[in-house]
C-alpha positions in Angstrom: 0.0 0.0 0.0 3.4 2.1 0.9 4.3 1.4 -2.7 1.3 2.8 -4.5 1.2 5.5 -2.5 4.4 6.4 -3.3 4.0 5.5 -7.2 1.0 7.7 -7.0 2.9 11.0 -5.5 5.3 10.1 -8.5 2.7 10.4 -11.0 1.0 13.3 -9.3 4.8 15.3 -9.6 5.3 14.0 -12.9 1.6 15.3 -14.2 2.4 18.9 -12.3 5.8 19.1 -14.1 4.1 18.2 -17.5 1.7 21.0 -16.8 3.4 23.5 -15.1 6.2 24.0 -18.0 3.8 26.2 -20.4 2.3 27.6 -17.8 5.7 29.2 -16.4 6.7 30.3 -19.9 2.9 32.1 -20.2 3.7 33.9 -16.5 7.2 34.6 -17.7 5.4 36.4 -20.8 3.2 38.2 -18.8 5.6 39.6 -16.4 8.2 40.6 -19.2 5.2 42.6 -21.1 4.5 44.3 -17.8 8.1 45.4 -17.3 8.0 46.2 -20.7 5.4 48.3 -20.3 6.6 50.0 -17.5 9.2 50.8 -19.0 7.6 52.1 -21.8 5.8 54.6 -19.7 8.8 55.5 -18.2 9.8 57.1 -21.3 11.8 54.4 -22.7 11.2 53.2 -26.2 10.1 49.7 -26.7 7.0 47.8 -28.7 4.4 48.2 -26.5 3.1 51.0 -27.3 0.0 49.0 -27.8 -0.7 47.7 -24.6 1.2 50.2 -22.1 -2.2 51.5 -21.2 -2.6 48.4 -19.7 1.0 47.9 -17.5 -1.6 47.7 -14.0 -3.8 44.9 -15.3 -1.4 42.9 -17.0 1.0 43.1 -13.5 -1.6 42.8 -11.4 -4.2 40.2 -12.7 -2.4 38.6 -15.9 1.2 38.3 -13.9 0.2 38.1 -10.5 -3.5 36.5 -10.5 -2.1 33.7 -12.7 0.7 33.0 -10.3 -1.4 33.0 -7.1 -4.0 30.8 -9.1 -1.0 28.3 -9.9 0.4 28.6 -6.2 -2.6 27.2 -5.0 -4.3 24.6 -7.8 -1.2 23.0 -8.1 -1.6 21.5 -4.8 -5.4 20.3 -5.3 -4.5 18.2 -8.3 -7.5 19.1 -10.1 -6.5 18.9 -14.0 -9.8 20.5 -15.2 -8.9 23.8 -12.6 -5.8 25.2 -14.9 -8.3 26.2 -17.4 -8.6 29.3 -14.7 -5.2 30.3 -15.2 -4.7 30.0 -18.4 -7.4 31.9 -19.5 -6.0 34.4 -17.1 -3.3 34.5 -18.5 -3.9 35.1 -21.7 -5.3 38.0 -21.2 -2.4 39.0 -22.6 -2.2 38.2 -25.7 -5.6 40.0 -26.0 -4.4 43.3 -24.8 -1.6 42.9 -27.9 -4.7 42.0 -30.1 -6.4 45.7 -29.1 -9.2 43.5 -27.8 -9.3 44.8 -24.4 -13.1 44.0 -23.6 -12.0 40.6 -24.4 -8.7 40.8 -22.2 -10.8 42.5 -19.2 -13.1 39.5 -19.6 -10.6 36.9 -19.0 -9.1 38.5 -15.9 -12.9 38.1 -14.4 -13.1 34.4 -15.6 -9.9 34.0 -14.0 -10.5 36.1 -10.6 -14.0 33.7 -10.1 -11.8 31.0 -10.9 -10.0 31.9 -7.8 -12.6 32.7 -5.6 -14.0 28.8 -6.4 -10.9 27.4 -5.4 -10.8 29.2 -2.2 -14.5 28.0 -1.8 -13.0 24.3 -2.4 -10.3 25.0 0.3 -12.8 26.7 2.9 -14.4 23.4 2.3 -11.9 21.3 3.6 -9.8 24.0 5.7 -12.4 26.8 7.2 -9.8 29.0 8.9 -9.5 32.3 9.2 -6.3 32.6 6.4 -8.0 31.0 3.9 -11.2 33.3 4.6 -9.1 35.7 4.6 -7.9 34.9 1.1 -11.1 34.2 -0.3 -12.5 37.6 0.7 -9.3 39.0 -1.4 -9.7 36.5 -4.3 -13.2 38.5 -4.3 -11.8 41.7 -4.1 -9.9 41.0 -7.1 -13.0 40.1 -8.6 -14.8 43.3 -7.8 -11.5 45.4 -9.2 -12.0 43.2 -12.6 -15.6 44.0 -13.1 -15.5 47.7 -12.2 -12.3 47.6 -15.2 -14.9 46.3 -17.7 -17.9 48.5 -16.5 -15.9 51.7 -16.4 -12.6 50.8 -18.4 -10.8 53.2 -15.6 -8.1 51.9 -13.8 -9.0 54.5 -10.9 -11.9 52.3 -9.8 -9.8 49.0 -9.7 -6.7 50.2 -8.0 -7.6 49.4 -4.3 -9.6 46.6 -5.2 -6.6 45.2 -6.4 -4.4 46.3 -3.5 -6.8 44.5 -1.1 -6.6 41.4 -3.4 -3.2 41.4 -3.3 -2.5 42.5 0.5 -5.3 40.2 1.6 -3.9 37.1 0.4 -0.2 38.1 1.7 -1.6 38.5 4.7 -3.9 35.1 4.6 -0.5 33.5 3.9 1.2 35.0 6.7 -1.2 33.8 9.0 -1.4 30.1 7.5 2.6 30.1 7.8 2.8 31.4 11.3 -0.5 29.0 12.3 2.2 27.5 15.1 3.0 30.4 16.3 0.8 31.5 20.0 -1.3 34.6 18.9 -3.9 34.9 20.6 -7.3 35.1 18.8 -7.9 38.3 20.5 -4.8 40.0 18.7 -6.0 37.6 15.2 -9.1 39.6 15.3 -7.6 42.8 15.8 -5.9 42.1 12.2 -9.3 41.5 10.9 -10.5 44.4 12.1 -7.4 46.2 10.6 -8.6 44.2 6.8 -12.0 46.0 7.0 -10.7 49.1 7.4 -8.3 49.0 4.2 -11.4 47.2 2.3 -13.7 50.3 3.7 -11.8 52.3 2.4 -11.7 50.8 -0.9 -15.4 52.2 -0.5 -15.2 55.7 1.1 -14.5 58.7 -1.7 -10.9 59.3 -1.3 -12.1 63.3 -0.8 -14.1 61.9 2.2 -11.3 60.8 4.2 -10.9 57.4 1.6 -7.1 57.9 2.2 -6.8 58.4 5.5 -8.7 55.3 6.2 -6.3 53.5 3.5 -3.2 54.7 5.3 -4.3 54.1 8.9 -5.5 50.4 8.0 -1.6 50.0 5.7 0.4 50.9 8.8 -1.6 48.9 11.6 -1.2 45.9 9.3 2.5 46.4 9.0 2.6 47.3 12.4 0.7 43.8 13.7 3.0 41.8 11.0 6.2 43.0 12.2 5.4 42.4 16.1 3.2 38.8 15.2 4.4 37.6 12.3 7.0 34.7 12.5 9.3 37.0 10.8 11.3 37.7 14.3 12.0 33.7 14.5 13.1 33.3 11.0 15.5 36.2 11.6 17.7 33.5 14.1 17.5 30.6 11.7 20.0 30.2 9.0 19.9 30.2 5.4 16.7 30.4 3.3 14.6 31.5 6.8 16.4 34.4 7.5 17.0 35.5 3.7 12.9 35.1 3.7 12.5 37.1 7.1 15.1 40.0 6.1 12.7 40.6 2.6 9.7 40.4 4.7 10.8 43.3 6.6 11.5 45.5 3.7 8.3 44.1 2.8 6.6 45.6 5.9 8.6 48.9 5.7 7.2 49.7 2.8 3.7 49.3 3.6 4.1 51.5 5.9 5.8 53.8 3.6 2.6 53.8 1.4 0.4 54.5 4.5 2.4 57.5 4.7 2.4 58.5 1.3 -1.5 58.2 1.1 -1.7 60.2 3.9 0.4 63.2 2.5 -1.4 63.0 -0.9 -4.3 64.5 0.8 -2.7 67.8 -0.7 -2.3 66.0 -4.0 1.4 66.8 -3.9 2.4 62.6 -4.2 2.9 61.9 -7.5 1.0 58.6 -8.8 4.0 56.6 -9.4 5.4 57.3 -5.9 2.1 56.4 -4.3 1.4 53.4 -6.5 4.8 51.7 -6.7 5.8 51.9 -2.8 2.8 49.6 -2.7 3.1 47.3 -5.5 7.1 47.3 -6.1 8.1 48.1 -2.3 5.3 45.9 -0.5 4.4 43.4 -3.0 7.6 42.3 -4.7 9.7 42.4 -1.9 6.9 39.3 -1.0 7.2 37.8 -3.9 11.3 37.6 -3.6 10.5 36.4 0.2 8.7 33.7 -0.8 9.8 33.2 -4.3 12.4 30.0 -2.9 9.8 28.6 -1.6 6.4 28.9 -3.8 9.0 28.1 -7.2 9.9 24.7 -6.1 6.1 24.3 -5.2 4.7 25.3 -8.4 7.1 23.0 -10.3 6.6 20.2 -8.4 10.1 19.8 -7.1 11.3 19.5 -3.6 14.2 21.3 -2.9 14.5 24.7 -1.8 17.0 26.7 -3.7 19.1 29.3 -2.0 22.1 31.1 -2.3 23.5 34.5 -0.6 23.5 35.9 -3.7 19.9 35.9 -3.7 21.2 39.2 -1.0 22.5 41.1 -4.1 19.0 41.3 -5.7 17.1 42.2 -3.0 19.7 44.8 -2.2 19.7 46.5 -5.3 16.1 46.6 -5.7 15.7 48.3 -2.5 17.8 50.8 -3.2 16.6 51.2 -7.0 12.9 51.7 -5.5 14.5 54.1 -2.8 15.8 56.3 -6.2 12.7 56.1 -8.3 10.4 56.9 -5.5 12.8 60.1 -4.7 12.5 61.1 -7.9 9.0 60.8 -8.0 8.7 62.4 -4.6 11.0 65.4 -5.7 10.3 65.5 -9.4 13.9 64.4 -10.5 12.8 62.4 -13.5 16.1 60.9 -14.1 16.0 59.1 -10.5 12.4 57.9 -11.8 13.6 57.0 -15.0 16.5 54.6 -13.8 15.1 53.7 -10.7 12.5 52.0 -12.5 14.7 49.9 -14.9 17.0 49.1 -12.2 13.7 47.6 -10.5 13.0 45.5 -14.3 16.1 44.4 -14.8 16.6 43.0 -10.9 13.8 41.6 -11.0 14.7 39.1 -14.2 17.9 38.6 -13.0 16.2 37.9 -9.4 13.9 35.4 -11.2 16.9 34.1 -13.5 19.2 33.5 -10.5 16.6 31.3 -8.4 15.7 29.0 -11.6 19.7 28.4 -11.4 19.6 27.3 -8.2 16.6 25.1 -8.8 18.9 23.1 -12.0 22.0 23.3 -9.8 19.8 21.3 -6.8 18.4 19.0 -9.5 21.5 18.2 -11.2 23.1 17.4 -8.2 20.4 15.2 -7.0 20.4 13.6 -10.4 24.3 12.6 -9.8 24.0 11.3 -6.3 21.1 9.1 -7.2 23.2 7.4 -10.0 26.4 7.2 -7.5 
Protein backbone atom coordinates (compact mmCIF):
# COMPACT_ATOMS: atom_id res chain seq x y z
CA UNK A 1 0.00 0.00 0.00
CA UNK A 2 3.35 2.07 0.93
CA UNK A 3 4.30 1.42 -2.75
CA UNK A 4 1.31 2.75 -4.47
CA UNK A 5 1.22 5.54 -2.46
CA UNK A 6 4.35 6.39 -3.33
CA UNK A 7 4.02 5.53 -7.17
CA UNK A 8 0.96 7.67 -6.98
CA UNK A 9 2.94 10.97 -5.54
CA UNK A 10 5.28 10.06 -8.48
CA UNK A 11 2.74 10.42 -11.04
CA UNK A 12 0.99 13.34 -9.30
CA UNK A 13 4.84 15.25 -9.60
CA UNK A 14 5.30 14.04 -12.92
CA UNK A 15 1.60 15.35 -14.20
CA UNK A 16 2.41 18.89 -12.33
CA UNK A 17 5.78 19.15 -14.09
CA UNK A 18 4.10 18.20 -17.54
CA UNK A 19 1.73 21.05 -16.80
CA UNK A 20 3.44 23.48 -15.13
CA UNK A 21 6.21 23.98 -17.96
CA UNK A 22 3.75 26.15 -20.36
CA UNK A 23 2.29 27.58 -17.84
CA UNK A 24 5.66 29.18 -16.40
CA UNK A 25 6.71 30.30 -19.94
CA UNK A 26 2.88 32.08 -20.18
CA UNK A 27 3.74 33.88 -16.46
CA UNK A 28 7.18 34.63 -17.75
CA UNK A 29 5.45 36.39 -20.81
CA UNK A 30 3.19 38.17 -18.85
CA UNK A 31 5.61 39.57 -16.43
CA UNK A 32 8.20 40.65 -19.18
CA UNK A 33 5.17 42.62 -21.11
CA UNK A 34 4.53 44.33 -17.80
CA UNK A 35 8.06 45.41 -17.27
CA UNK A 36 7.98 46.17 -20.74
CA UNK A 37 5.38 48.31 -20.29
CA UNK A 38 6.60 50.04 -17.54
CA UNK A 39 9.22 50.79 -19.00
CA UNK A 40 7.58 52.09 -21.83
CA UNK A 41 5.80 54.56 -19.73
CA UNK A 42 8.81 55.55 -18.20
CA UNK A 43 9.83 57.09 -21.29
CA UNK A 44 11.83 54.40 -22.68
CA UNK A 45 11.22 53.19 -26.19
CA UNK A 46 10.07 49.65 -26.73
CA UNK A 47 7.04 47.80 -28.72
CA UNK A 48 4.38 48.19 -26.48
CA UNK A 49 3.15 51.01 -27.28
CA UNK A 50 0.03 49.01 -27.78
CA UNK A 51 -0.71 47.66 -24.64
CA UNK A 52 1.16 50.25 -22.11
CA UNK A 53 -2.20 51.52 -21.23
CA UNK A 54 -2.64 48.44 -19.66
CA UNK A 55 0.96 47.91 -17.50
CA UNK A 56 -1.57 47.67 -14.03
CA UNK A 57 -3.81 44.86 -15.30
CA UNK A 58 -1.36 42.91 -16.99
CA UNK A 59 1.01 43.12 -13.53
CA UNK A 60 -1.56 42.85 -11.41
CA UNK A 61 -4.24 40.23 -12.69
CA UNK A 62 -2.37 38.57 -15.85
CA UNK A 63 1.20 38.34 -13.92
CA UNK A 64 0.24 38.06 -10.55
CA UNK A 65 -3.46 36.49 -10.48
CA UNK A 66 -2.13 33.70 -12.66
CA UNK A 67 0.69 33.01 -10.32
CA UNK A 68 -1.42 33.04 -7.14
CA UNK A 69 -4.01 30.81 -9.11
CA UNK A 70 -0.99 28.29 -9.94
CA UNK A 71 0.40 28.56 -6.23
CA UNK A 72 -2.62 27.23 -5.02
CA UNK A 73 -4.26 24.60 -7.76
CA UNK A 74 -1.20 23.00 -8.10
CA UNK A 75 -1.63 21.54 -4.83
CA UNK A 76 -5.41 20.30 -5.30
CA UNK A 77 -4.45 18.24 -8.27
CA UNK A 78 -7.55 19.10 -10.09
CA UNK A 79 -6.50 18.93 -14.01
CA UNK A 80 -9.75 20.46 -15.17
CA UNK A 81 -8.93 23.80 -12.63
CA UNK A 82 -5.79 25.16 -14.86
CA UNK A 83 -8.33 26.21 -17.38
CA UNK A 84 -8.58 29.31 -14.72
CA UNK A 85 -5.17 30.27 -15.19
CA UNK A 86 -4.74 29.98 -18.39
CA UNK A 87 -7.35 31.90 -19.47
CA UNK A 88 -5.99 34.43 -17.11
CA UNK A 89 -3.29 34.55 -18.53
CA UNK A 90 -3.95 35.12 -21.65
CA UNK A 91 -5.32 38.00 -21.20
CA UNK A 92 -2.36 39.04 -22.63
CA UNK A 93 -2.15 38.17 -25.69
CA UNK A 94 -5.63 39.98 -26.00
CA UNK A 95 -4.37 43.30 -24.79
CA UNK A 96 -1.58 42.92 -27.92
CA UNK A 97 -4.66 41.98 -30.11
CA UNK A 98 -6.37 45.73 -29.06
CA UNK A 99 -9.25 43.53 -27.83
CA UNK A 100 -9.33 44.82 -24.40
CA UNK A 101 -13.05 43.99 -23.59
CA UNK A 102 -11.97 40.58 -24.41
CA UNK A 103 -8.74 40.78 -22.19
CA UNK A 104 -10.81 42.46 -19.17
CA UNK A 105 -13.09 39.47 -19.65
CA UNK A 106 -10.59 36.91 -18.96
CA UNK A 107 -9.14 38.52 -15.87
CA UNK A 108 -12.87 38.06 -14.40
CA UNK A 109 -13.06 34.44 -15.57
CA UNK A 110 -9.91 34.02 -14.00
CA UNK A 111 -10.48 36.05 -10.64
CA UNK A 112 -14.05 33.73 -10.10
CA UNK A 113 -11.82 30.99 -10.94
CA UNK A 114 -10.00 31.89 -7.83
CA UNK A 115 -12.61 32.66 -5.58
CA UNK A 116 -14.02 28.85 -6.38
CA UNK A 117 -10.90 27.39 -5.38
CA UNK A 118 -10.84 29.24 -2.15
CA UNK A 119 -14.51 28.03 -1.83
CA UNK A 120 -13.04 24.35 -2.37
CA UNK A 121 -10.26 24.99 0.25
CA UNK A 122 -12.76 26.71 2.92
CA UNK A 123 -14.43 23.40 2.32
CA UNK A 124 -11.85 21.35 3.63
CA UNK A 125 -9.79 23.98 5.72
CA UNK A 126 -12.42 26.76 7.23
CA UNK A 127 -9.81 28.97 8.89
CA UNK A 128 -9.47 32.29 9.20
CA UNK A 129 -6.31 32.58 6.45
CA UNK A 130 -8.03 30.96 3.93
CA UNK A 131 -11.18 33.32 4.63
CA UNK A 132 -9.11 35.74 4.57
CA UNK A 133 -7.87 34.90 1.05
CA UNK A 134 -11.15 34.16 -0.27
CA UNK A 135 -12.46 37.55 0.67
CA UNK A 136 -9.32 38.95 -1.42
CA UNK A 137 -9.68 36.48 -4.30
CA UNK A 138 -13.20 38.47 -4.32
CA UNK A 139 -11.77 41.66 -4.07
CA UNK A 140 -9.91 41.05 -7.12
CA UNK A 141 -13.01 40.06 -8.64
CA UNK A 142 -14.79 43.32 -7.84
CA UNK A 143 -11.51 45.38 -9.23
CA UNK A 144 -12.01 43.19 -12.64
CA UNK A 145 -15.56 43.99 -13.12
CA UNK A 146 -15.52 47.67 -12.19
CA UNK A 147 -12.33 47.57 -15.20
CA UNK A 148 -14.87 46.29 -17.68
CA UNK A 149 -17.94 48.53 -16.49
CA UNK A 150 -15.92 51.70 -16.40
CA UNK A 151 -12.61 50.79 -18.43
CA UNK A 152 -10.84 53.17 -15.57
CA UNK A 153 -8.11 51.93 -13.78
CA UNK A 154 -8.99 54.45 -10.90
CA UNK A 155 -11.86 52.35 -9.76
CA UNK A 156 -9.78 49.02 -9.65
CA UNK A 157 -6.73 50.23 -7.97
CA UNK A 158 -7.62 49.43 -4.32
CA UNK A 159 -9.60 46.60 -5.16
CA UNK A 160 -6.62 45.20 -6.37
CA UNK A 161 -4.42 46.33 -3.49
CA UNK A 162 -6.79 44.54 -1.07
CA UNK A 163 -6.62 41.36 -3.45
CA UNK A 164 -3.18 41.36 -3.28
CA UNK A 165 -2.45 42.45 0.48
CA UNK A 166 -5.34 40.20 1.65
CA UNK A 167 -3.89 37.12 0.39
CA UNK A 168 -0.23 38.07 1.69
CA UNK A 169 -1.64 38.46 4.72
CA UNK A 170 -3.91 35.08 4.65
CA UNK A 171 -0.50 33.46 3.92
CA UNK A 172 1.17 35.05 6.66
CA UNK A 173 -1.19 33.80 9.01
CA UNK A 174 -1.43 30.08 7.52
CA UNK A 175 2.58 30.13 7.82
CA UNK A 176 2.76 31.43 11.29
CA UNK A 177 -0.53 28.96 12.29
CA UNK A 178 2.18 27.50 15.15
CA UNK A 179 3.00 30.36 16.35
CA UNK A 180 0.76 31.51 19.96
CA UNK A 181 -1.33 34.57 18.89
CA UNK A 182 -3.91 34.88 20.64
CA UNK A 183 -7.30 35.12 18.80
CA UNK A 184 -7.90 38.33 20.54
CA UNK A 185 -4.82 39.99 18.65
CA UNK A 186 -5.96 37.59 15.19
CA UNK A 187 -9.05 39.58 15.31
CA UNK A 188 -7.58 42.82 15.79
CA UNK A 189 -5.91 42.05 12.24
CA UNK A 190 -9.32 41.51 10.90
CA UNK A 191 -10.49 44.42 12.14
CA UNK A 192 -7.41 46.19 10.58
CA UNK A 193 -8.64 44.23 6.80
CA UNK A 194 -12.02 45.98 7.00
CA UNK A 195 -10.66 49.07 7.37
CA UNK A 196 -8.33 48.96 4.23
CA UNK A 197 -11.40 47.24 2.33
CA UNK A 198 -13.71 50.27 3.68
CA UNK A 199 -11.83 52.34 2.37
CA UNK A 200 -11.73 50.85 -0.94
CA UNK A 201 -15.37 52.23 -0.50
CA UNK A 202 -15.22 55.73 1.14
CA UNK A 203 -14.51 58.71 -1.74
CA UNK A 204 -10.94 59.33 -1.29
CA UNK A 205 -12.11 63.35 -0.82
CA UNK A 206 -14.11 61.93 2.20
CA UNK A 207 -11.29 60.78 4.25
CA UNK A 208 -10.94 57.38 1.59
CA UNK A 209 -7.13 57.85 2.22
CA UNK A 210 -6.81 58.44 5.52
CA UNK A 211 -8.70 55.26 6.24
CA UNK A 212 -6.35 53.55 3.55
CA UNK A 213 -3.20 54.67 5.25
CA UNK A 214 -4.32 54.09 8.87
CA UNK A 215 -5.49 50.44 8.01
CA UNK A 216 -1.62 49.96 5.75
CA UNK A 217 0.35 50.89 8.78
CA UNK A 218 -1.61 48.94 11.64
CA UNK A 219 -1.17 45.89 9.31
CA UNK A 220 2.54 46.43 9.00
CA UNK A 221 2.64 47.29 12.44
CA UNK A 222 0.66 43.85 13.71
CA UNK A 223 2.96 41.79 10.99
CA UNK A 224 6.16 43.00 12.18
CA UNK A 225 5.37 42.44 16.12
CA UNK A 226 3.23 38.76 15.21
CA UNK A 227 4.42 37.58 12.27
CA UNK A 228 6.99 34.74 12.51
CA UNK A 229 9.32 36.99 10.75
CA UNK A 230 11.34 37.71 14.30
CA UNK A 231 12.03 33.65 14.51
CA UNK A 232 13.12 33.28 11.05
CA UNK A 233 15.46 36.23 11.62
CA UNK A 234 17.71 33.48 14.07
CA UNK A 235 17.47 30.62 11.68
CA UNK A 236 20.01 30.20 8.99
CA UNK A 237 19.93 30.22 5.40
CA UNK A 238 16.65 30.40 3.29
CA UNK A 239 14.55 31.53 6.78
CA UNK A 240 16.41 34.39 7.53
CA UNK A 241 16.96 35.53 3.68
CA UNK A 242 12.92 35.09 3.73
CA UNK A 243 12.46 37.12 7.13
CA UNK A 244 15.06 39.97 6.13
CA UNK A 245 12.72 40.63 2.62
CA UNK A 246 9.66 40.35 4.71
CA UNK A 247 10.78 43.25 6.55
CA UNK A 248 11.52 45.49 3.68
CA UNK A 249 8.30 44.09 2.75
CA UNK A 250 6.60 45.61 5.89
CA UNK A 251 8.60 48.88 5.69
CA UNK A 252 7.18 49.71 2.75
CA UNK A 253 3.72 49.26 3.62
CA UNK A 254 4.07 51.47 5.89
CA UNK A 255 5.79 53.79 3.58
CA UNK A 256 2.57 53.78 1.41
CA UNK A 257 0.37 54.52 4.52
CA UNK A 258 2.41 57.46 4.71
CA UNK A 259 2.37 58.52 1.29
CA UNK A 260 -1.46 58.19 1.09
CA UNK A 261 -1.75 60.16 3.87
CA UNK A 262 0.38 63.17 2.48
CA UNK A 263 -1.43 62.97 -0.88
CA UNK A 264 -4.27 64.52 0.80
CA UNK A 265 -2.69 67.78 -0.74
CA UNK A 266 -2.25 66.02 -4.01
CA UNK A 267 1.37 66.76 -3.91
CA UNK A 268 2.41 62.60 -4.25
CA UNK A 269 2.87 61.88 -7.54
CA UNK A 270 0.98 58.58 -8.79
CA UNK A 271 3.98 56.55 -9.44
CA UNK A 272 5.45 57.28 -5.91
CA UNK A 273 2.07 56.36 -4.32
CA UNK A 274 1.35 53.37 -6.51
CA UNK A 275 4.80 51.71 -6.66
CA UNK A 276 5.80 51.92 -2.78
CA UNK A 277 2.83 49.59 -2.70
CA UNK A 278 3.07 47.30 -5.52
CA UNK A 279 7.08 47.33 -6.15
CA UNK A 280 8.09 48.06 -2.32
CA UNK A 281 5.27 45.87 -0.52
CA UNK A 282 4.41 43.37 -2.99
CA UNK A 283 7.57 42.34 -4.69
CA UNK A 284 9.69 42.43 -1.89
CA UNK A 285 6.90 39.31 -0.95
CA UNK A 286 7.23 37.80 -3.94
CA UNK A 287 11.33 37.56 -3.59
CA UNK A 288 10.48 36.38 0.19
CA UNK A 289 8.69 33.72 -0.82
CA UNK A 290 9.82 33.16 -4.28
CA UNK A 291 12.41 30.01 -2.90
CA UNK A 292 9.80 28.59 -1.62
CA UNK A 293 6.37 28.94 -3.82
CA UNK A 294 9.01 28.14 -7.21
CA UNK A 295 9.91 24.70 -6.14
CA UNK A 296 6.12 24.32 -5.19
CA UNK A 297 4.75 25.33 -8.37
CA UNK A 298 7.06 22.98 -10.29
CA UNK A 299 6.63 20.24 -8.41
CA UNK A 300 10.08 19.81 -7.15
CA UNK A 301 11.27 19.46 -3.56
CA UNK A 302 14.22 21.27 -2.87
CA UNK A 303 14.45 24.68 -1.76
CA UNK A 304 16.99 26.74 -3.67
CA UNK A 305 19.08 29.34 -1.99
CA UNK A 306 22.06 31.09 -2.26
CA UNK A 307 23.51 34.52 -0.64
CA UNK A 308 23.47 35.88 -3.70
CA UNK A 309 19.86 35.92 -3.70
CA UNK A 310 21.17 39.22 -1.05
CA UNK A 311 22.49 41.14 -4.06
CA UNK A 312 18.96 41.32 -5.70
CA UNK A 313 17.12 42.18 -2.98
CA UNK A 314 19.66 44.80 -2.15
CA UNK A 315 19.73 46.49 -5.30
CA UNK A 316 16.07 46.56 -5.75
CA UNK A 317 15.75 48.30 -2.49
CA UNK A 318 17.85 50.76 -3.24
CA UNK A 319 16.56 51.24 -6.96
CA UNK A 320 12.94 51.70 -5.54
CA UNK A 321 14.47 54.10 -2.79
CA UNK A 322 15.82 56.32 -6.21
CA UNK A 323 12.70 56.06 -8.33
CA UNK A 324 10.36 56.85 -5.51
CA UNK A 325 12.76 60.11 -4.73
CA UNK A 326 12.48 61.10 -7.91
CA UNK A 327 8.99 60.76 -7.96
CA UNK A 328 8.73 62.37 -4.65
CA UNK A 329 10.98 65.44 -5.71
CA UNK A 330 10.32 65.50 -9.44
CA UNK A 331 13.88 64.39 -10.48
CA UNK A 332 12.79 62.39 -13.51
CA UNK A 333 16.14 60.93 -14.15
CA UNK A 334 15.96 59.08 -10.48
CA UNK A 335 12.36 57.93 -11.77
CA UNK A 336 13.61 56.95 -15.02
CA UNK A 337 16.50 54.62 -13.81
CA UNK A 338 15.09 53.69 -10.74
CA UNK A 339 12.53 51.96 -12.46
CA UNK A 340 14.65 49.87 -14.92
CA UNK A 341 17.00 49.08 -12.18
CA UNK A 342 13.68 47.59 -10.50
CA UNK A 343 13.05 45.54 -14.32
CA UNK A 344 16.07 44.35 -14.79
CA UNK A 345 16.60 43.04 -10.87
CA UNK A 346 13.78 41.60 -11.01
CA UNK A 347 14.74 39.11 -14.21
CA UNK A 348 17.85 38.56 -12.97
CA UNK A 349 16.19 37.86 -9.41
CA UNK A 350 13.91 35.42 -11.16
CA UNK A 351 16.86 34.09 -13.53
CA UNK A 352 19.17 33.55 -10.47
CA UNK A 353 16.64 31.26 -8.36
CA UNK A 354 15.75 28.96 -11.60
CA UNK A 355 19.66 28.42 -11.44
CA UNK A 356 19.60 27.28 -8.19
CA UNK A 357 16.64 25.13 -8.80
CA UNK A 358 18.85 23.10 -11.98
CA UNK A 359 21.97 23.26 -9.84
CA UNK A 360 19.85 21.31 -6.83
CA UNK A 361 18.35 19.05 -9.48
CA UNK A 362 21.52 18.17 -11.21
CA UNK A 363 23.11 17.44 -8.21
CA UNK A 364 20.43 15.24 -7.01
CA UNK A 365 20.44 13.55 -10.38
CA UNK A 366 24.28 12.64 -9.76
CA UNK A 367 24.03 11.34 -6.28
CA UNK A 368 21.05 9.13 -7.16
CA UNK A 369 23.20 7.40 -9.97
CA UNK A 370 26.36 7.16 -7.46
Amino acid sequence: MIKGGENFKIRSNQNIKGISVPFILLVATCLITGIFTGWFRLGFDLPVESVFLHHGAIMTGSFLGTVILLERIVAMKKKWLFAFPLINGSSVIFYFLNLKEIAFSCLIIGAFGLVFVFFLINLKHGDLPHRIMWIGATAWLIGNIHLFLFASYAHSILWWMAFLLLTIVGERLELSRFLPVSDAKKYALVGFLIIFLLSGVLPFHLGGQYLTGASMVLISGWLVLYDMVRKSMKMPGVHRFSAITLLCGYVWLAIARLLYILNVTGEVTYDALIHSFFLGFIFSMIFAHAPIILPGVLGLNPRPYHPSLYLWVALFQVSLVVRVSGGLFSINGWKQWGGLVNGIVILLFLINLVGLVGMIRTSVKKQKSL
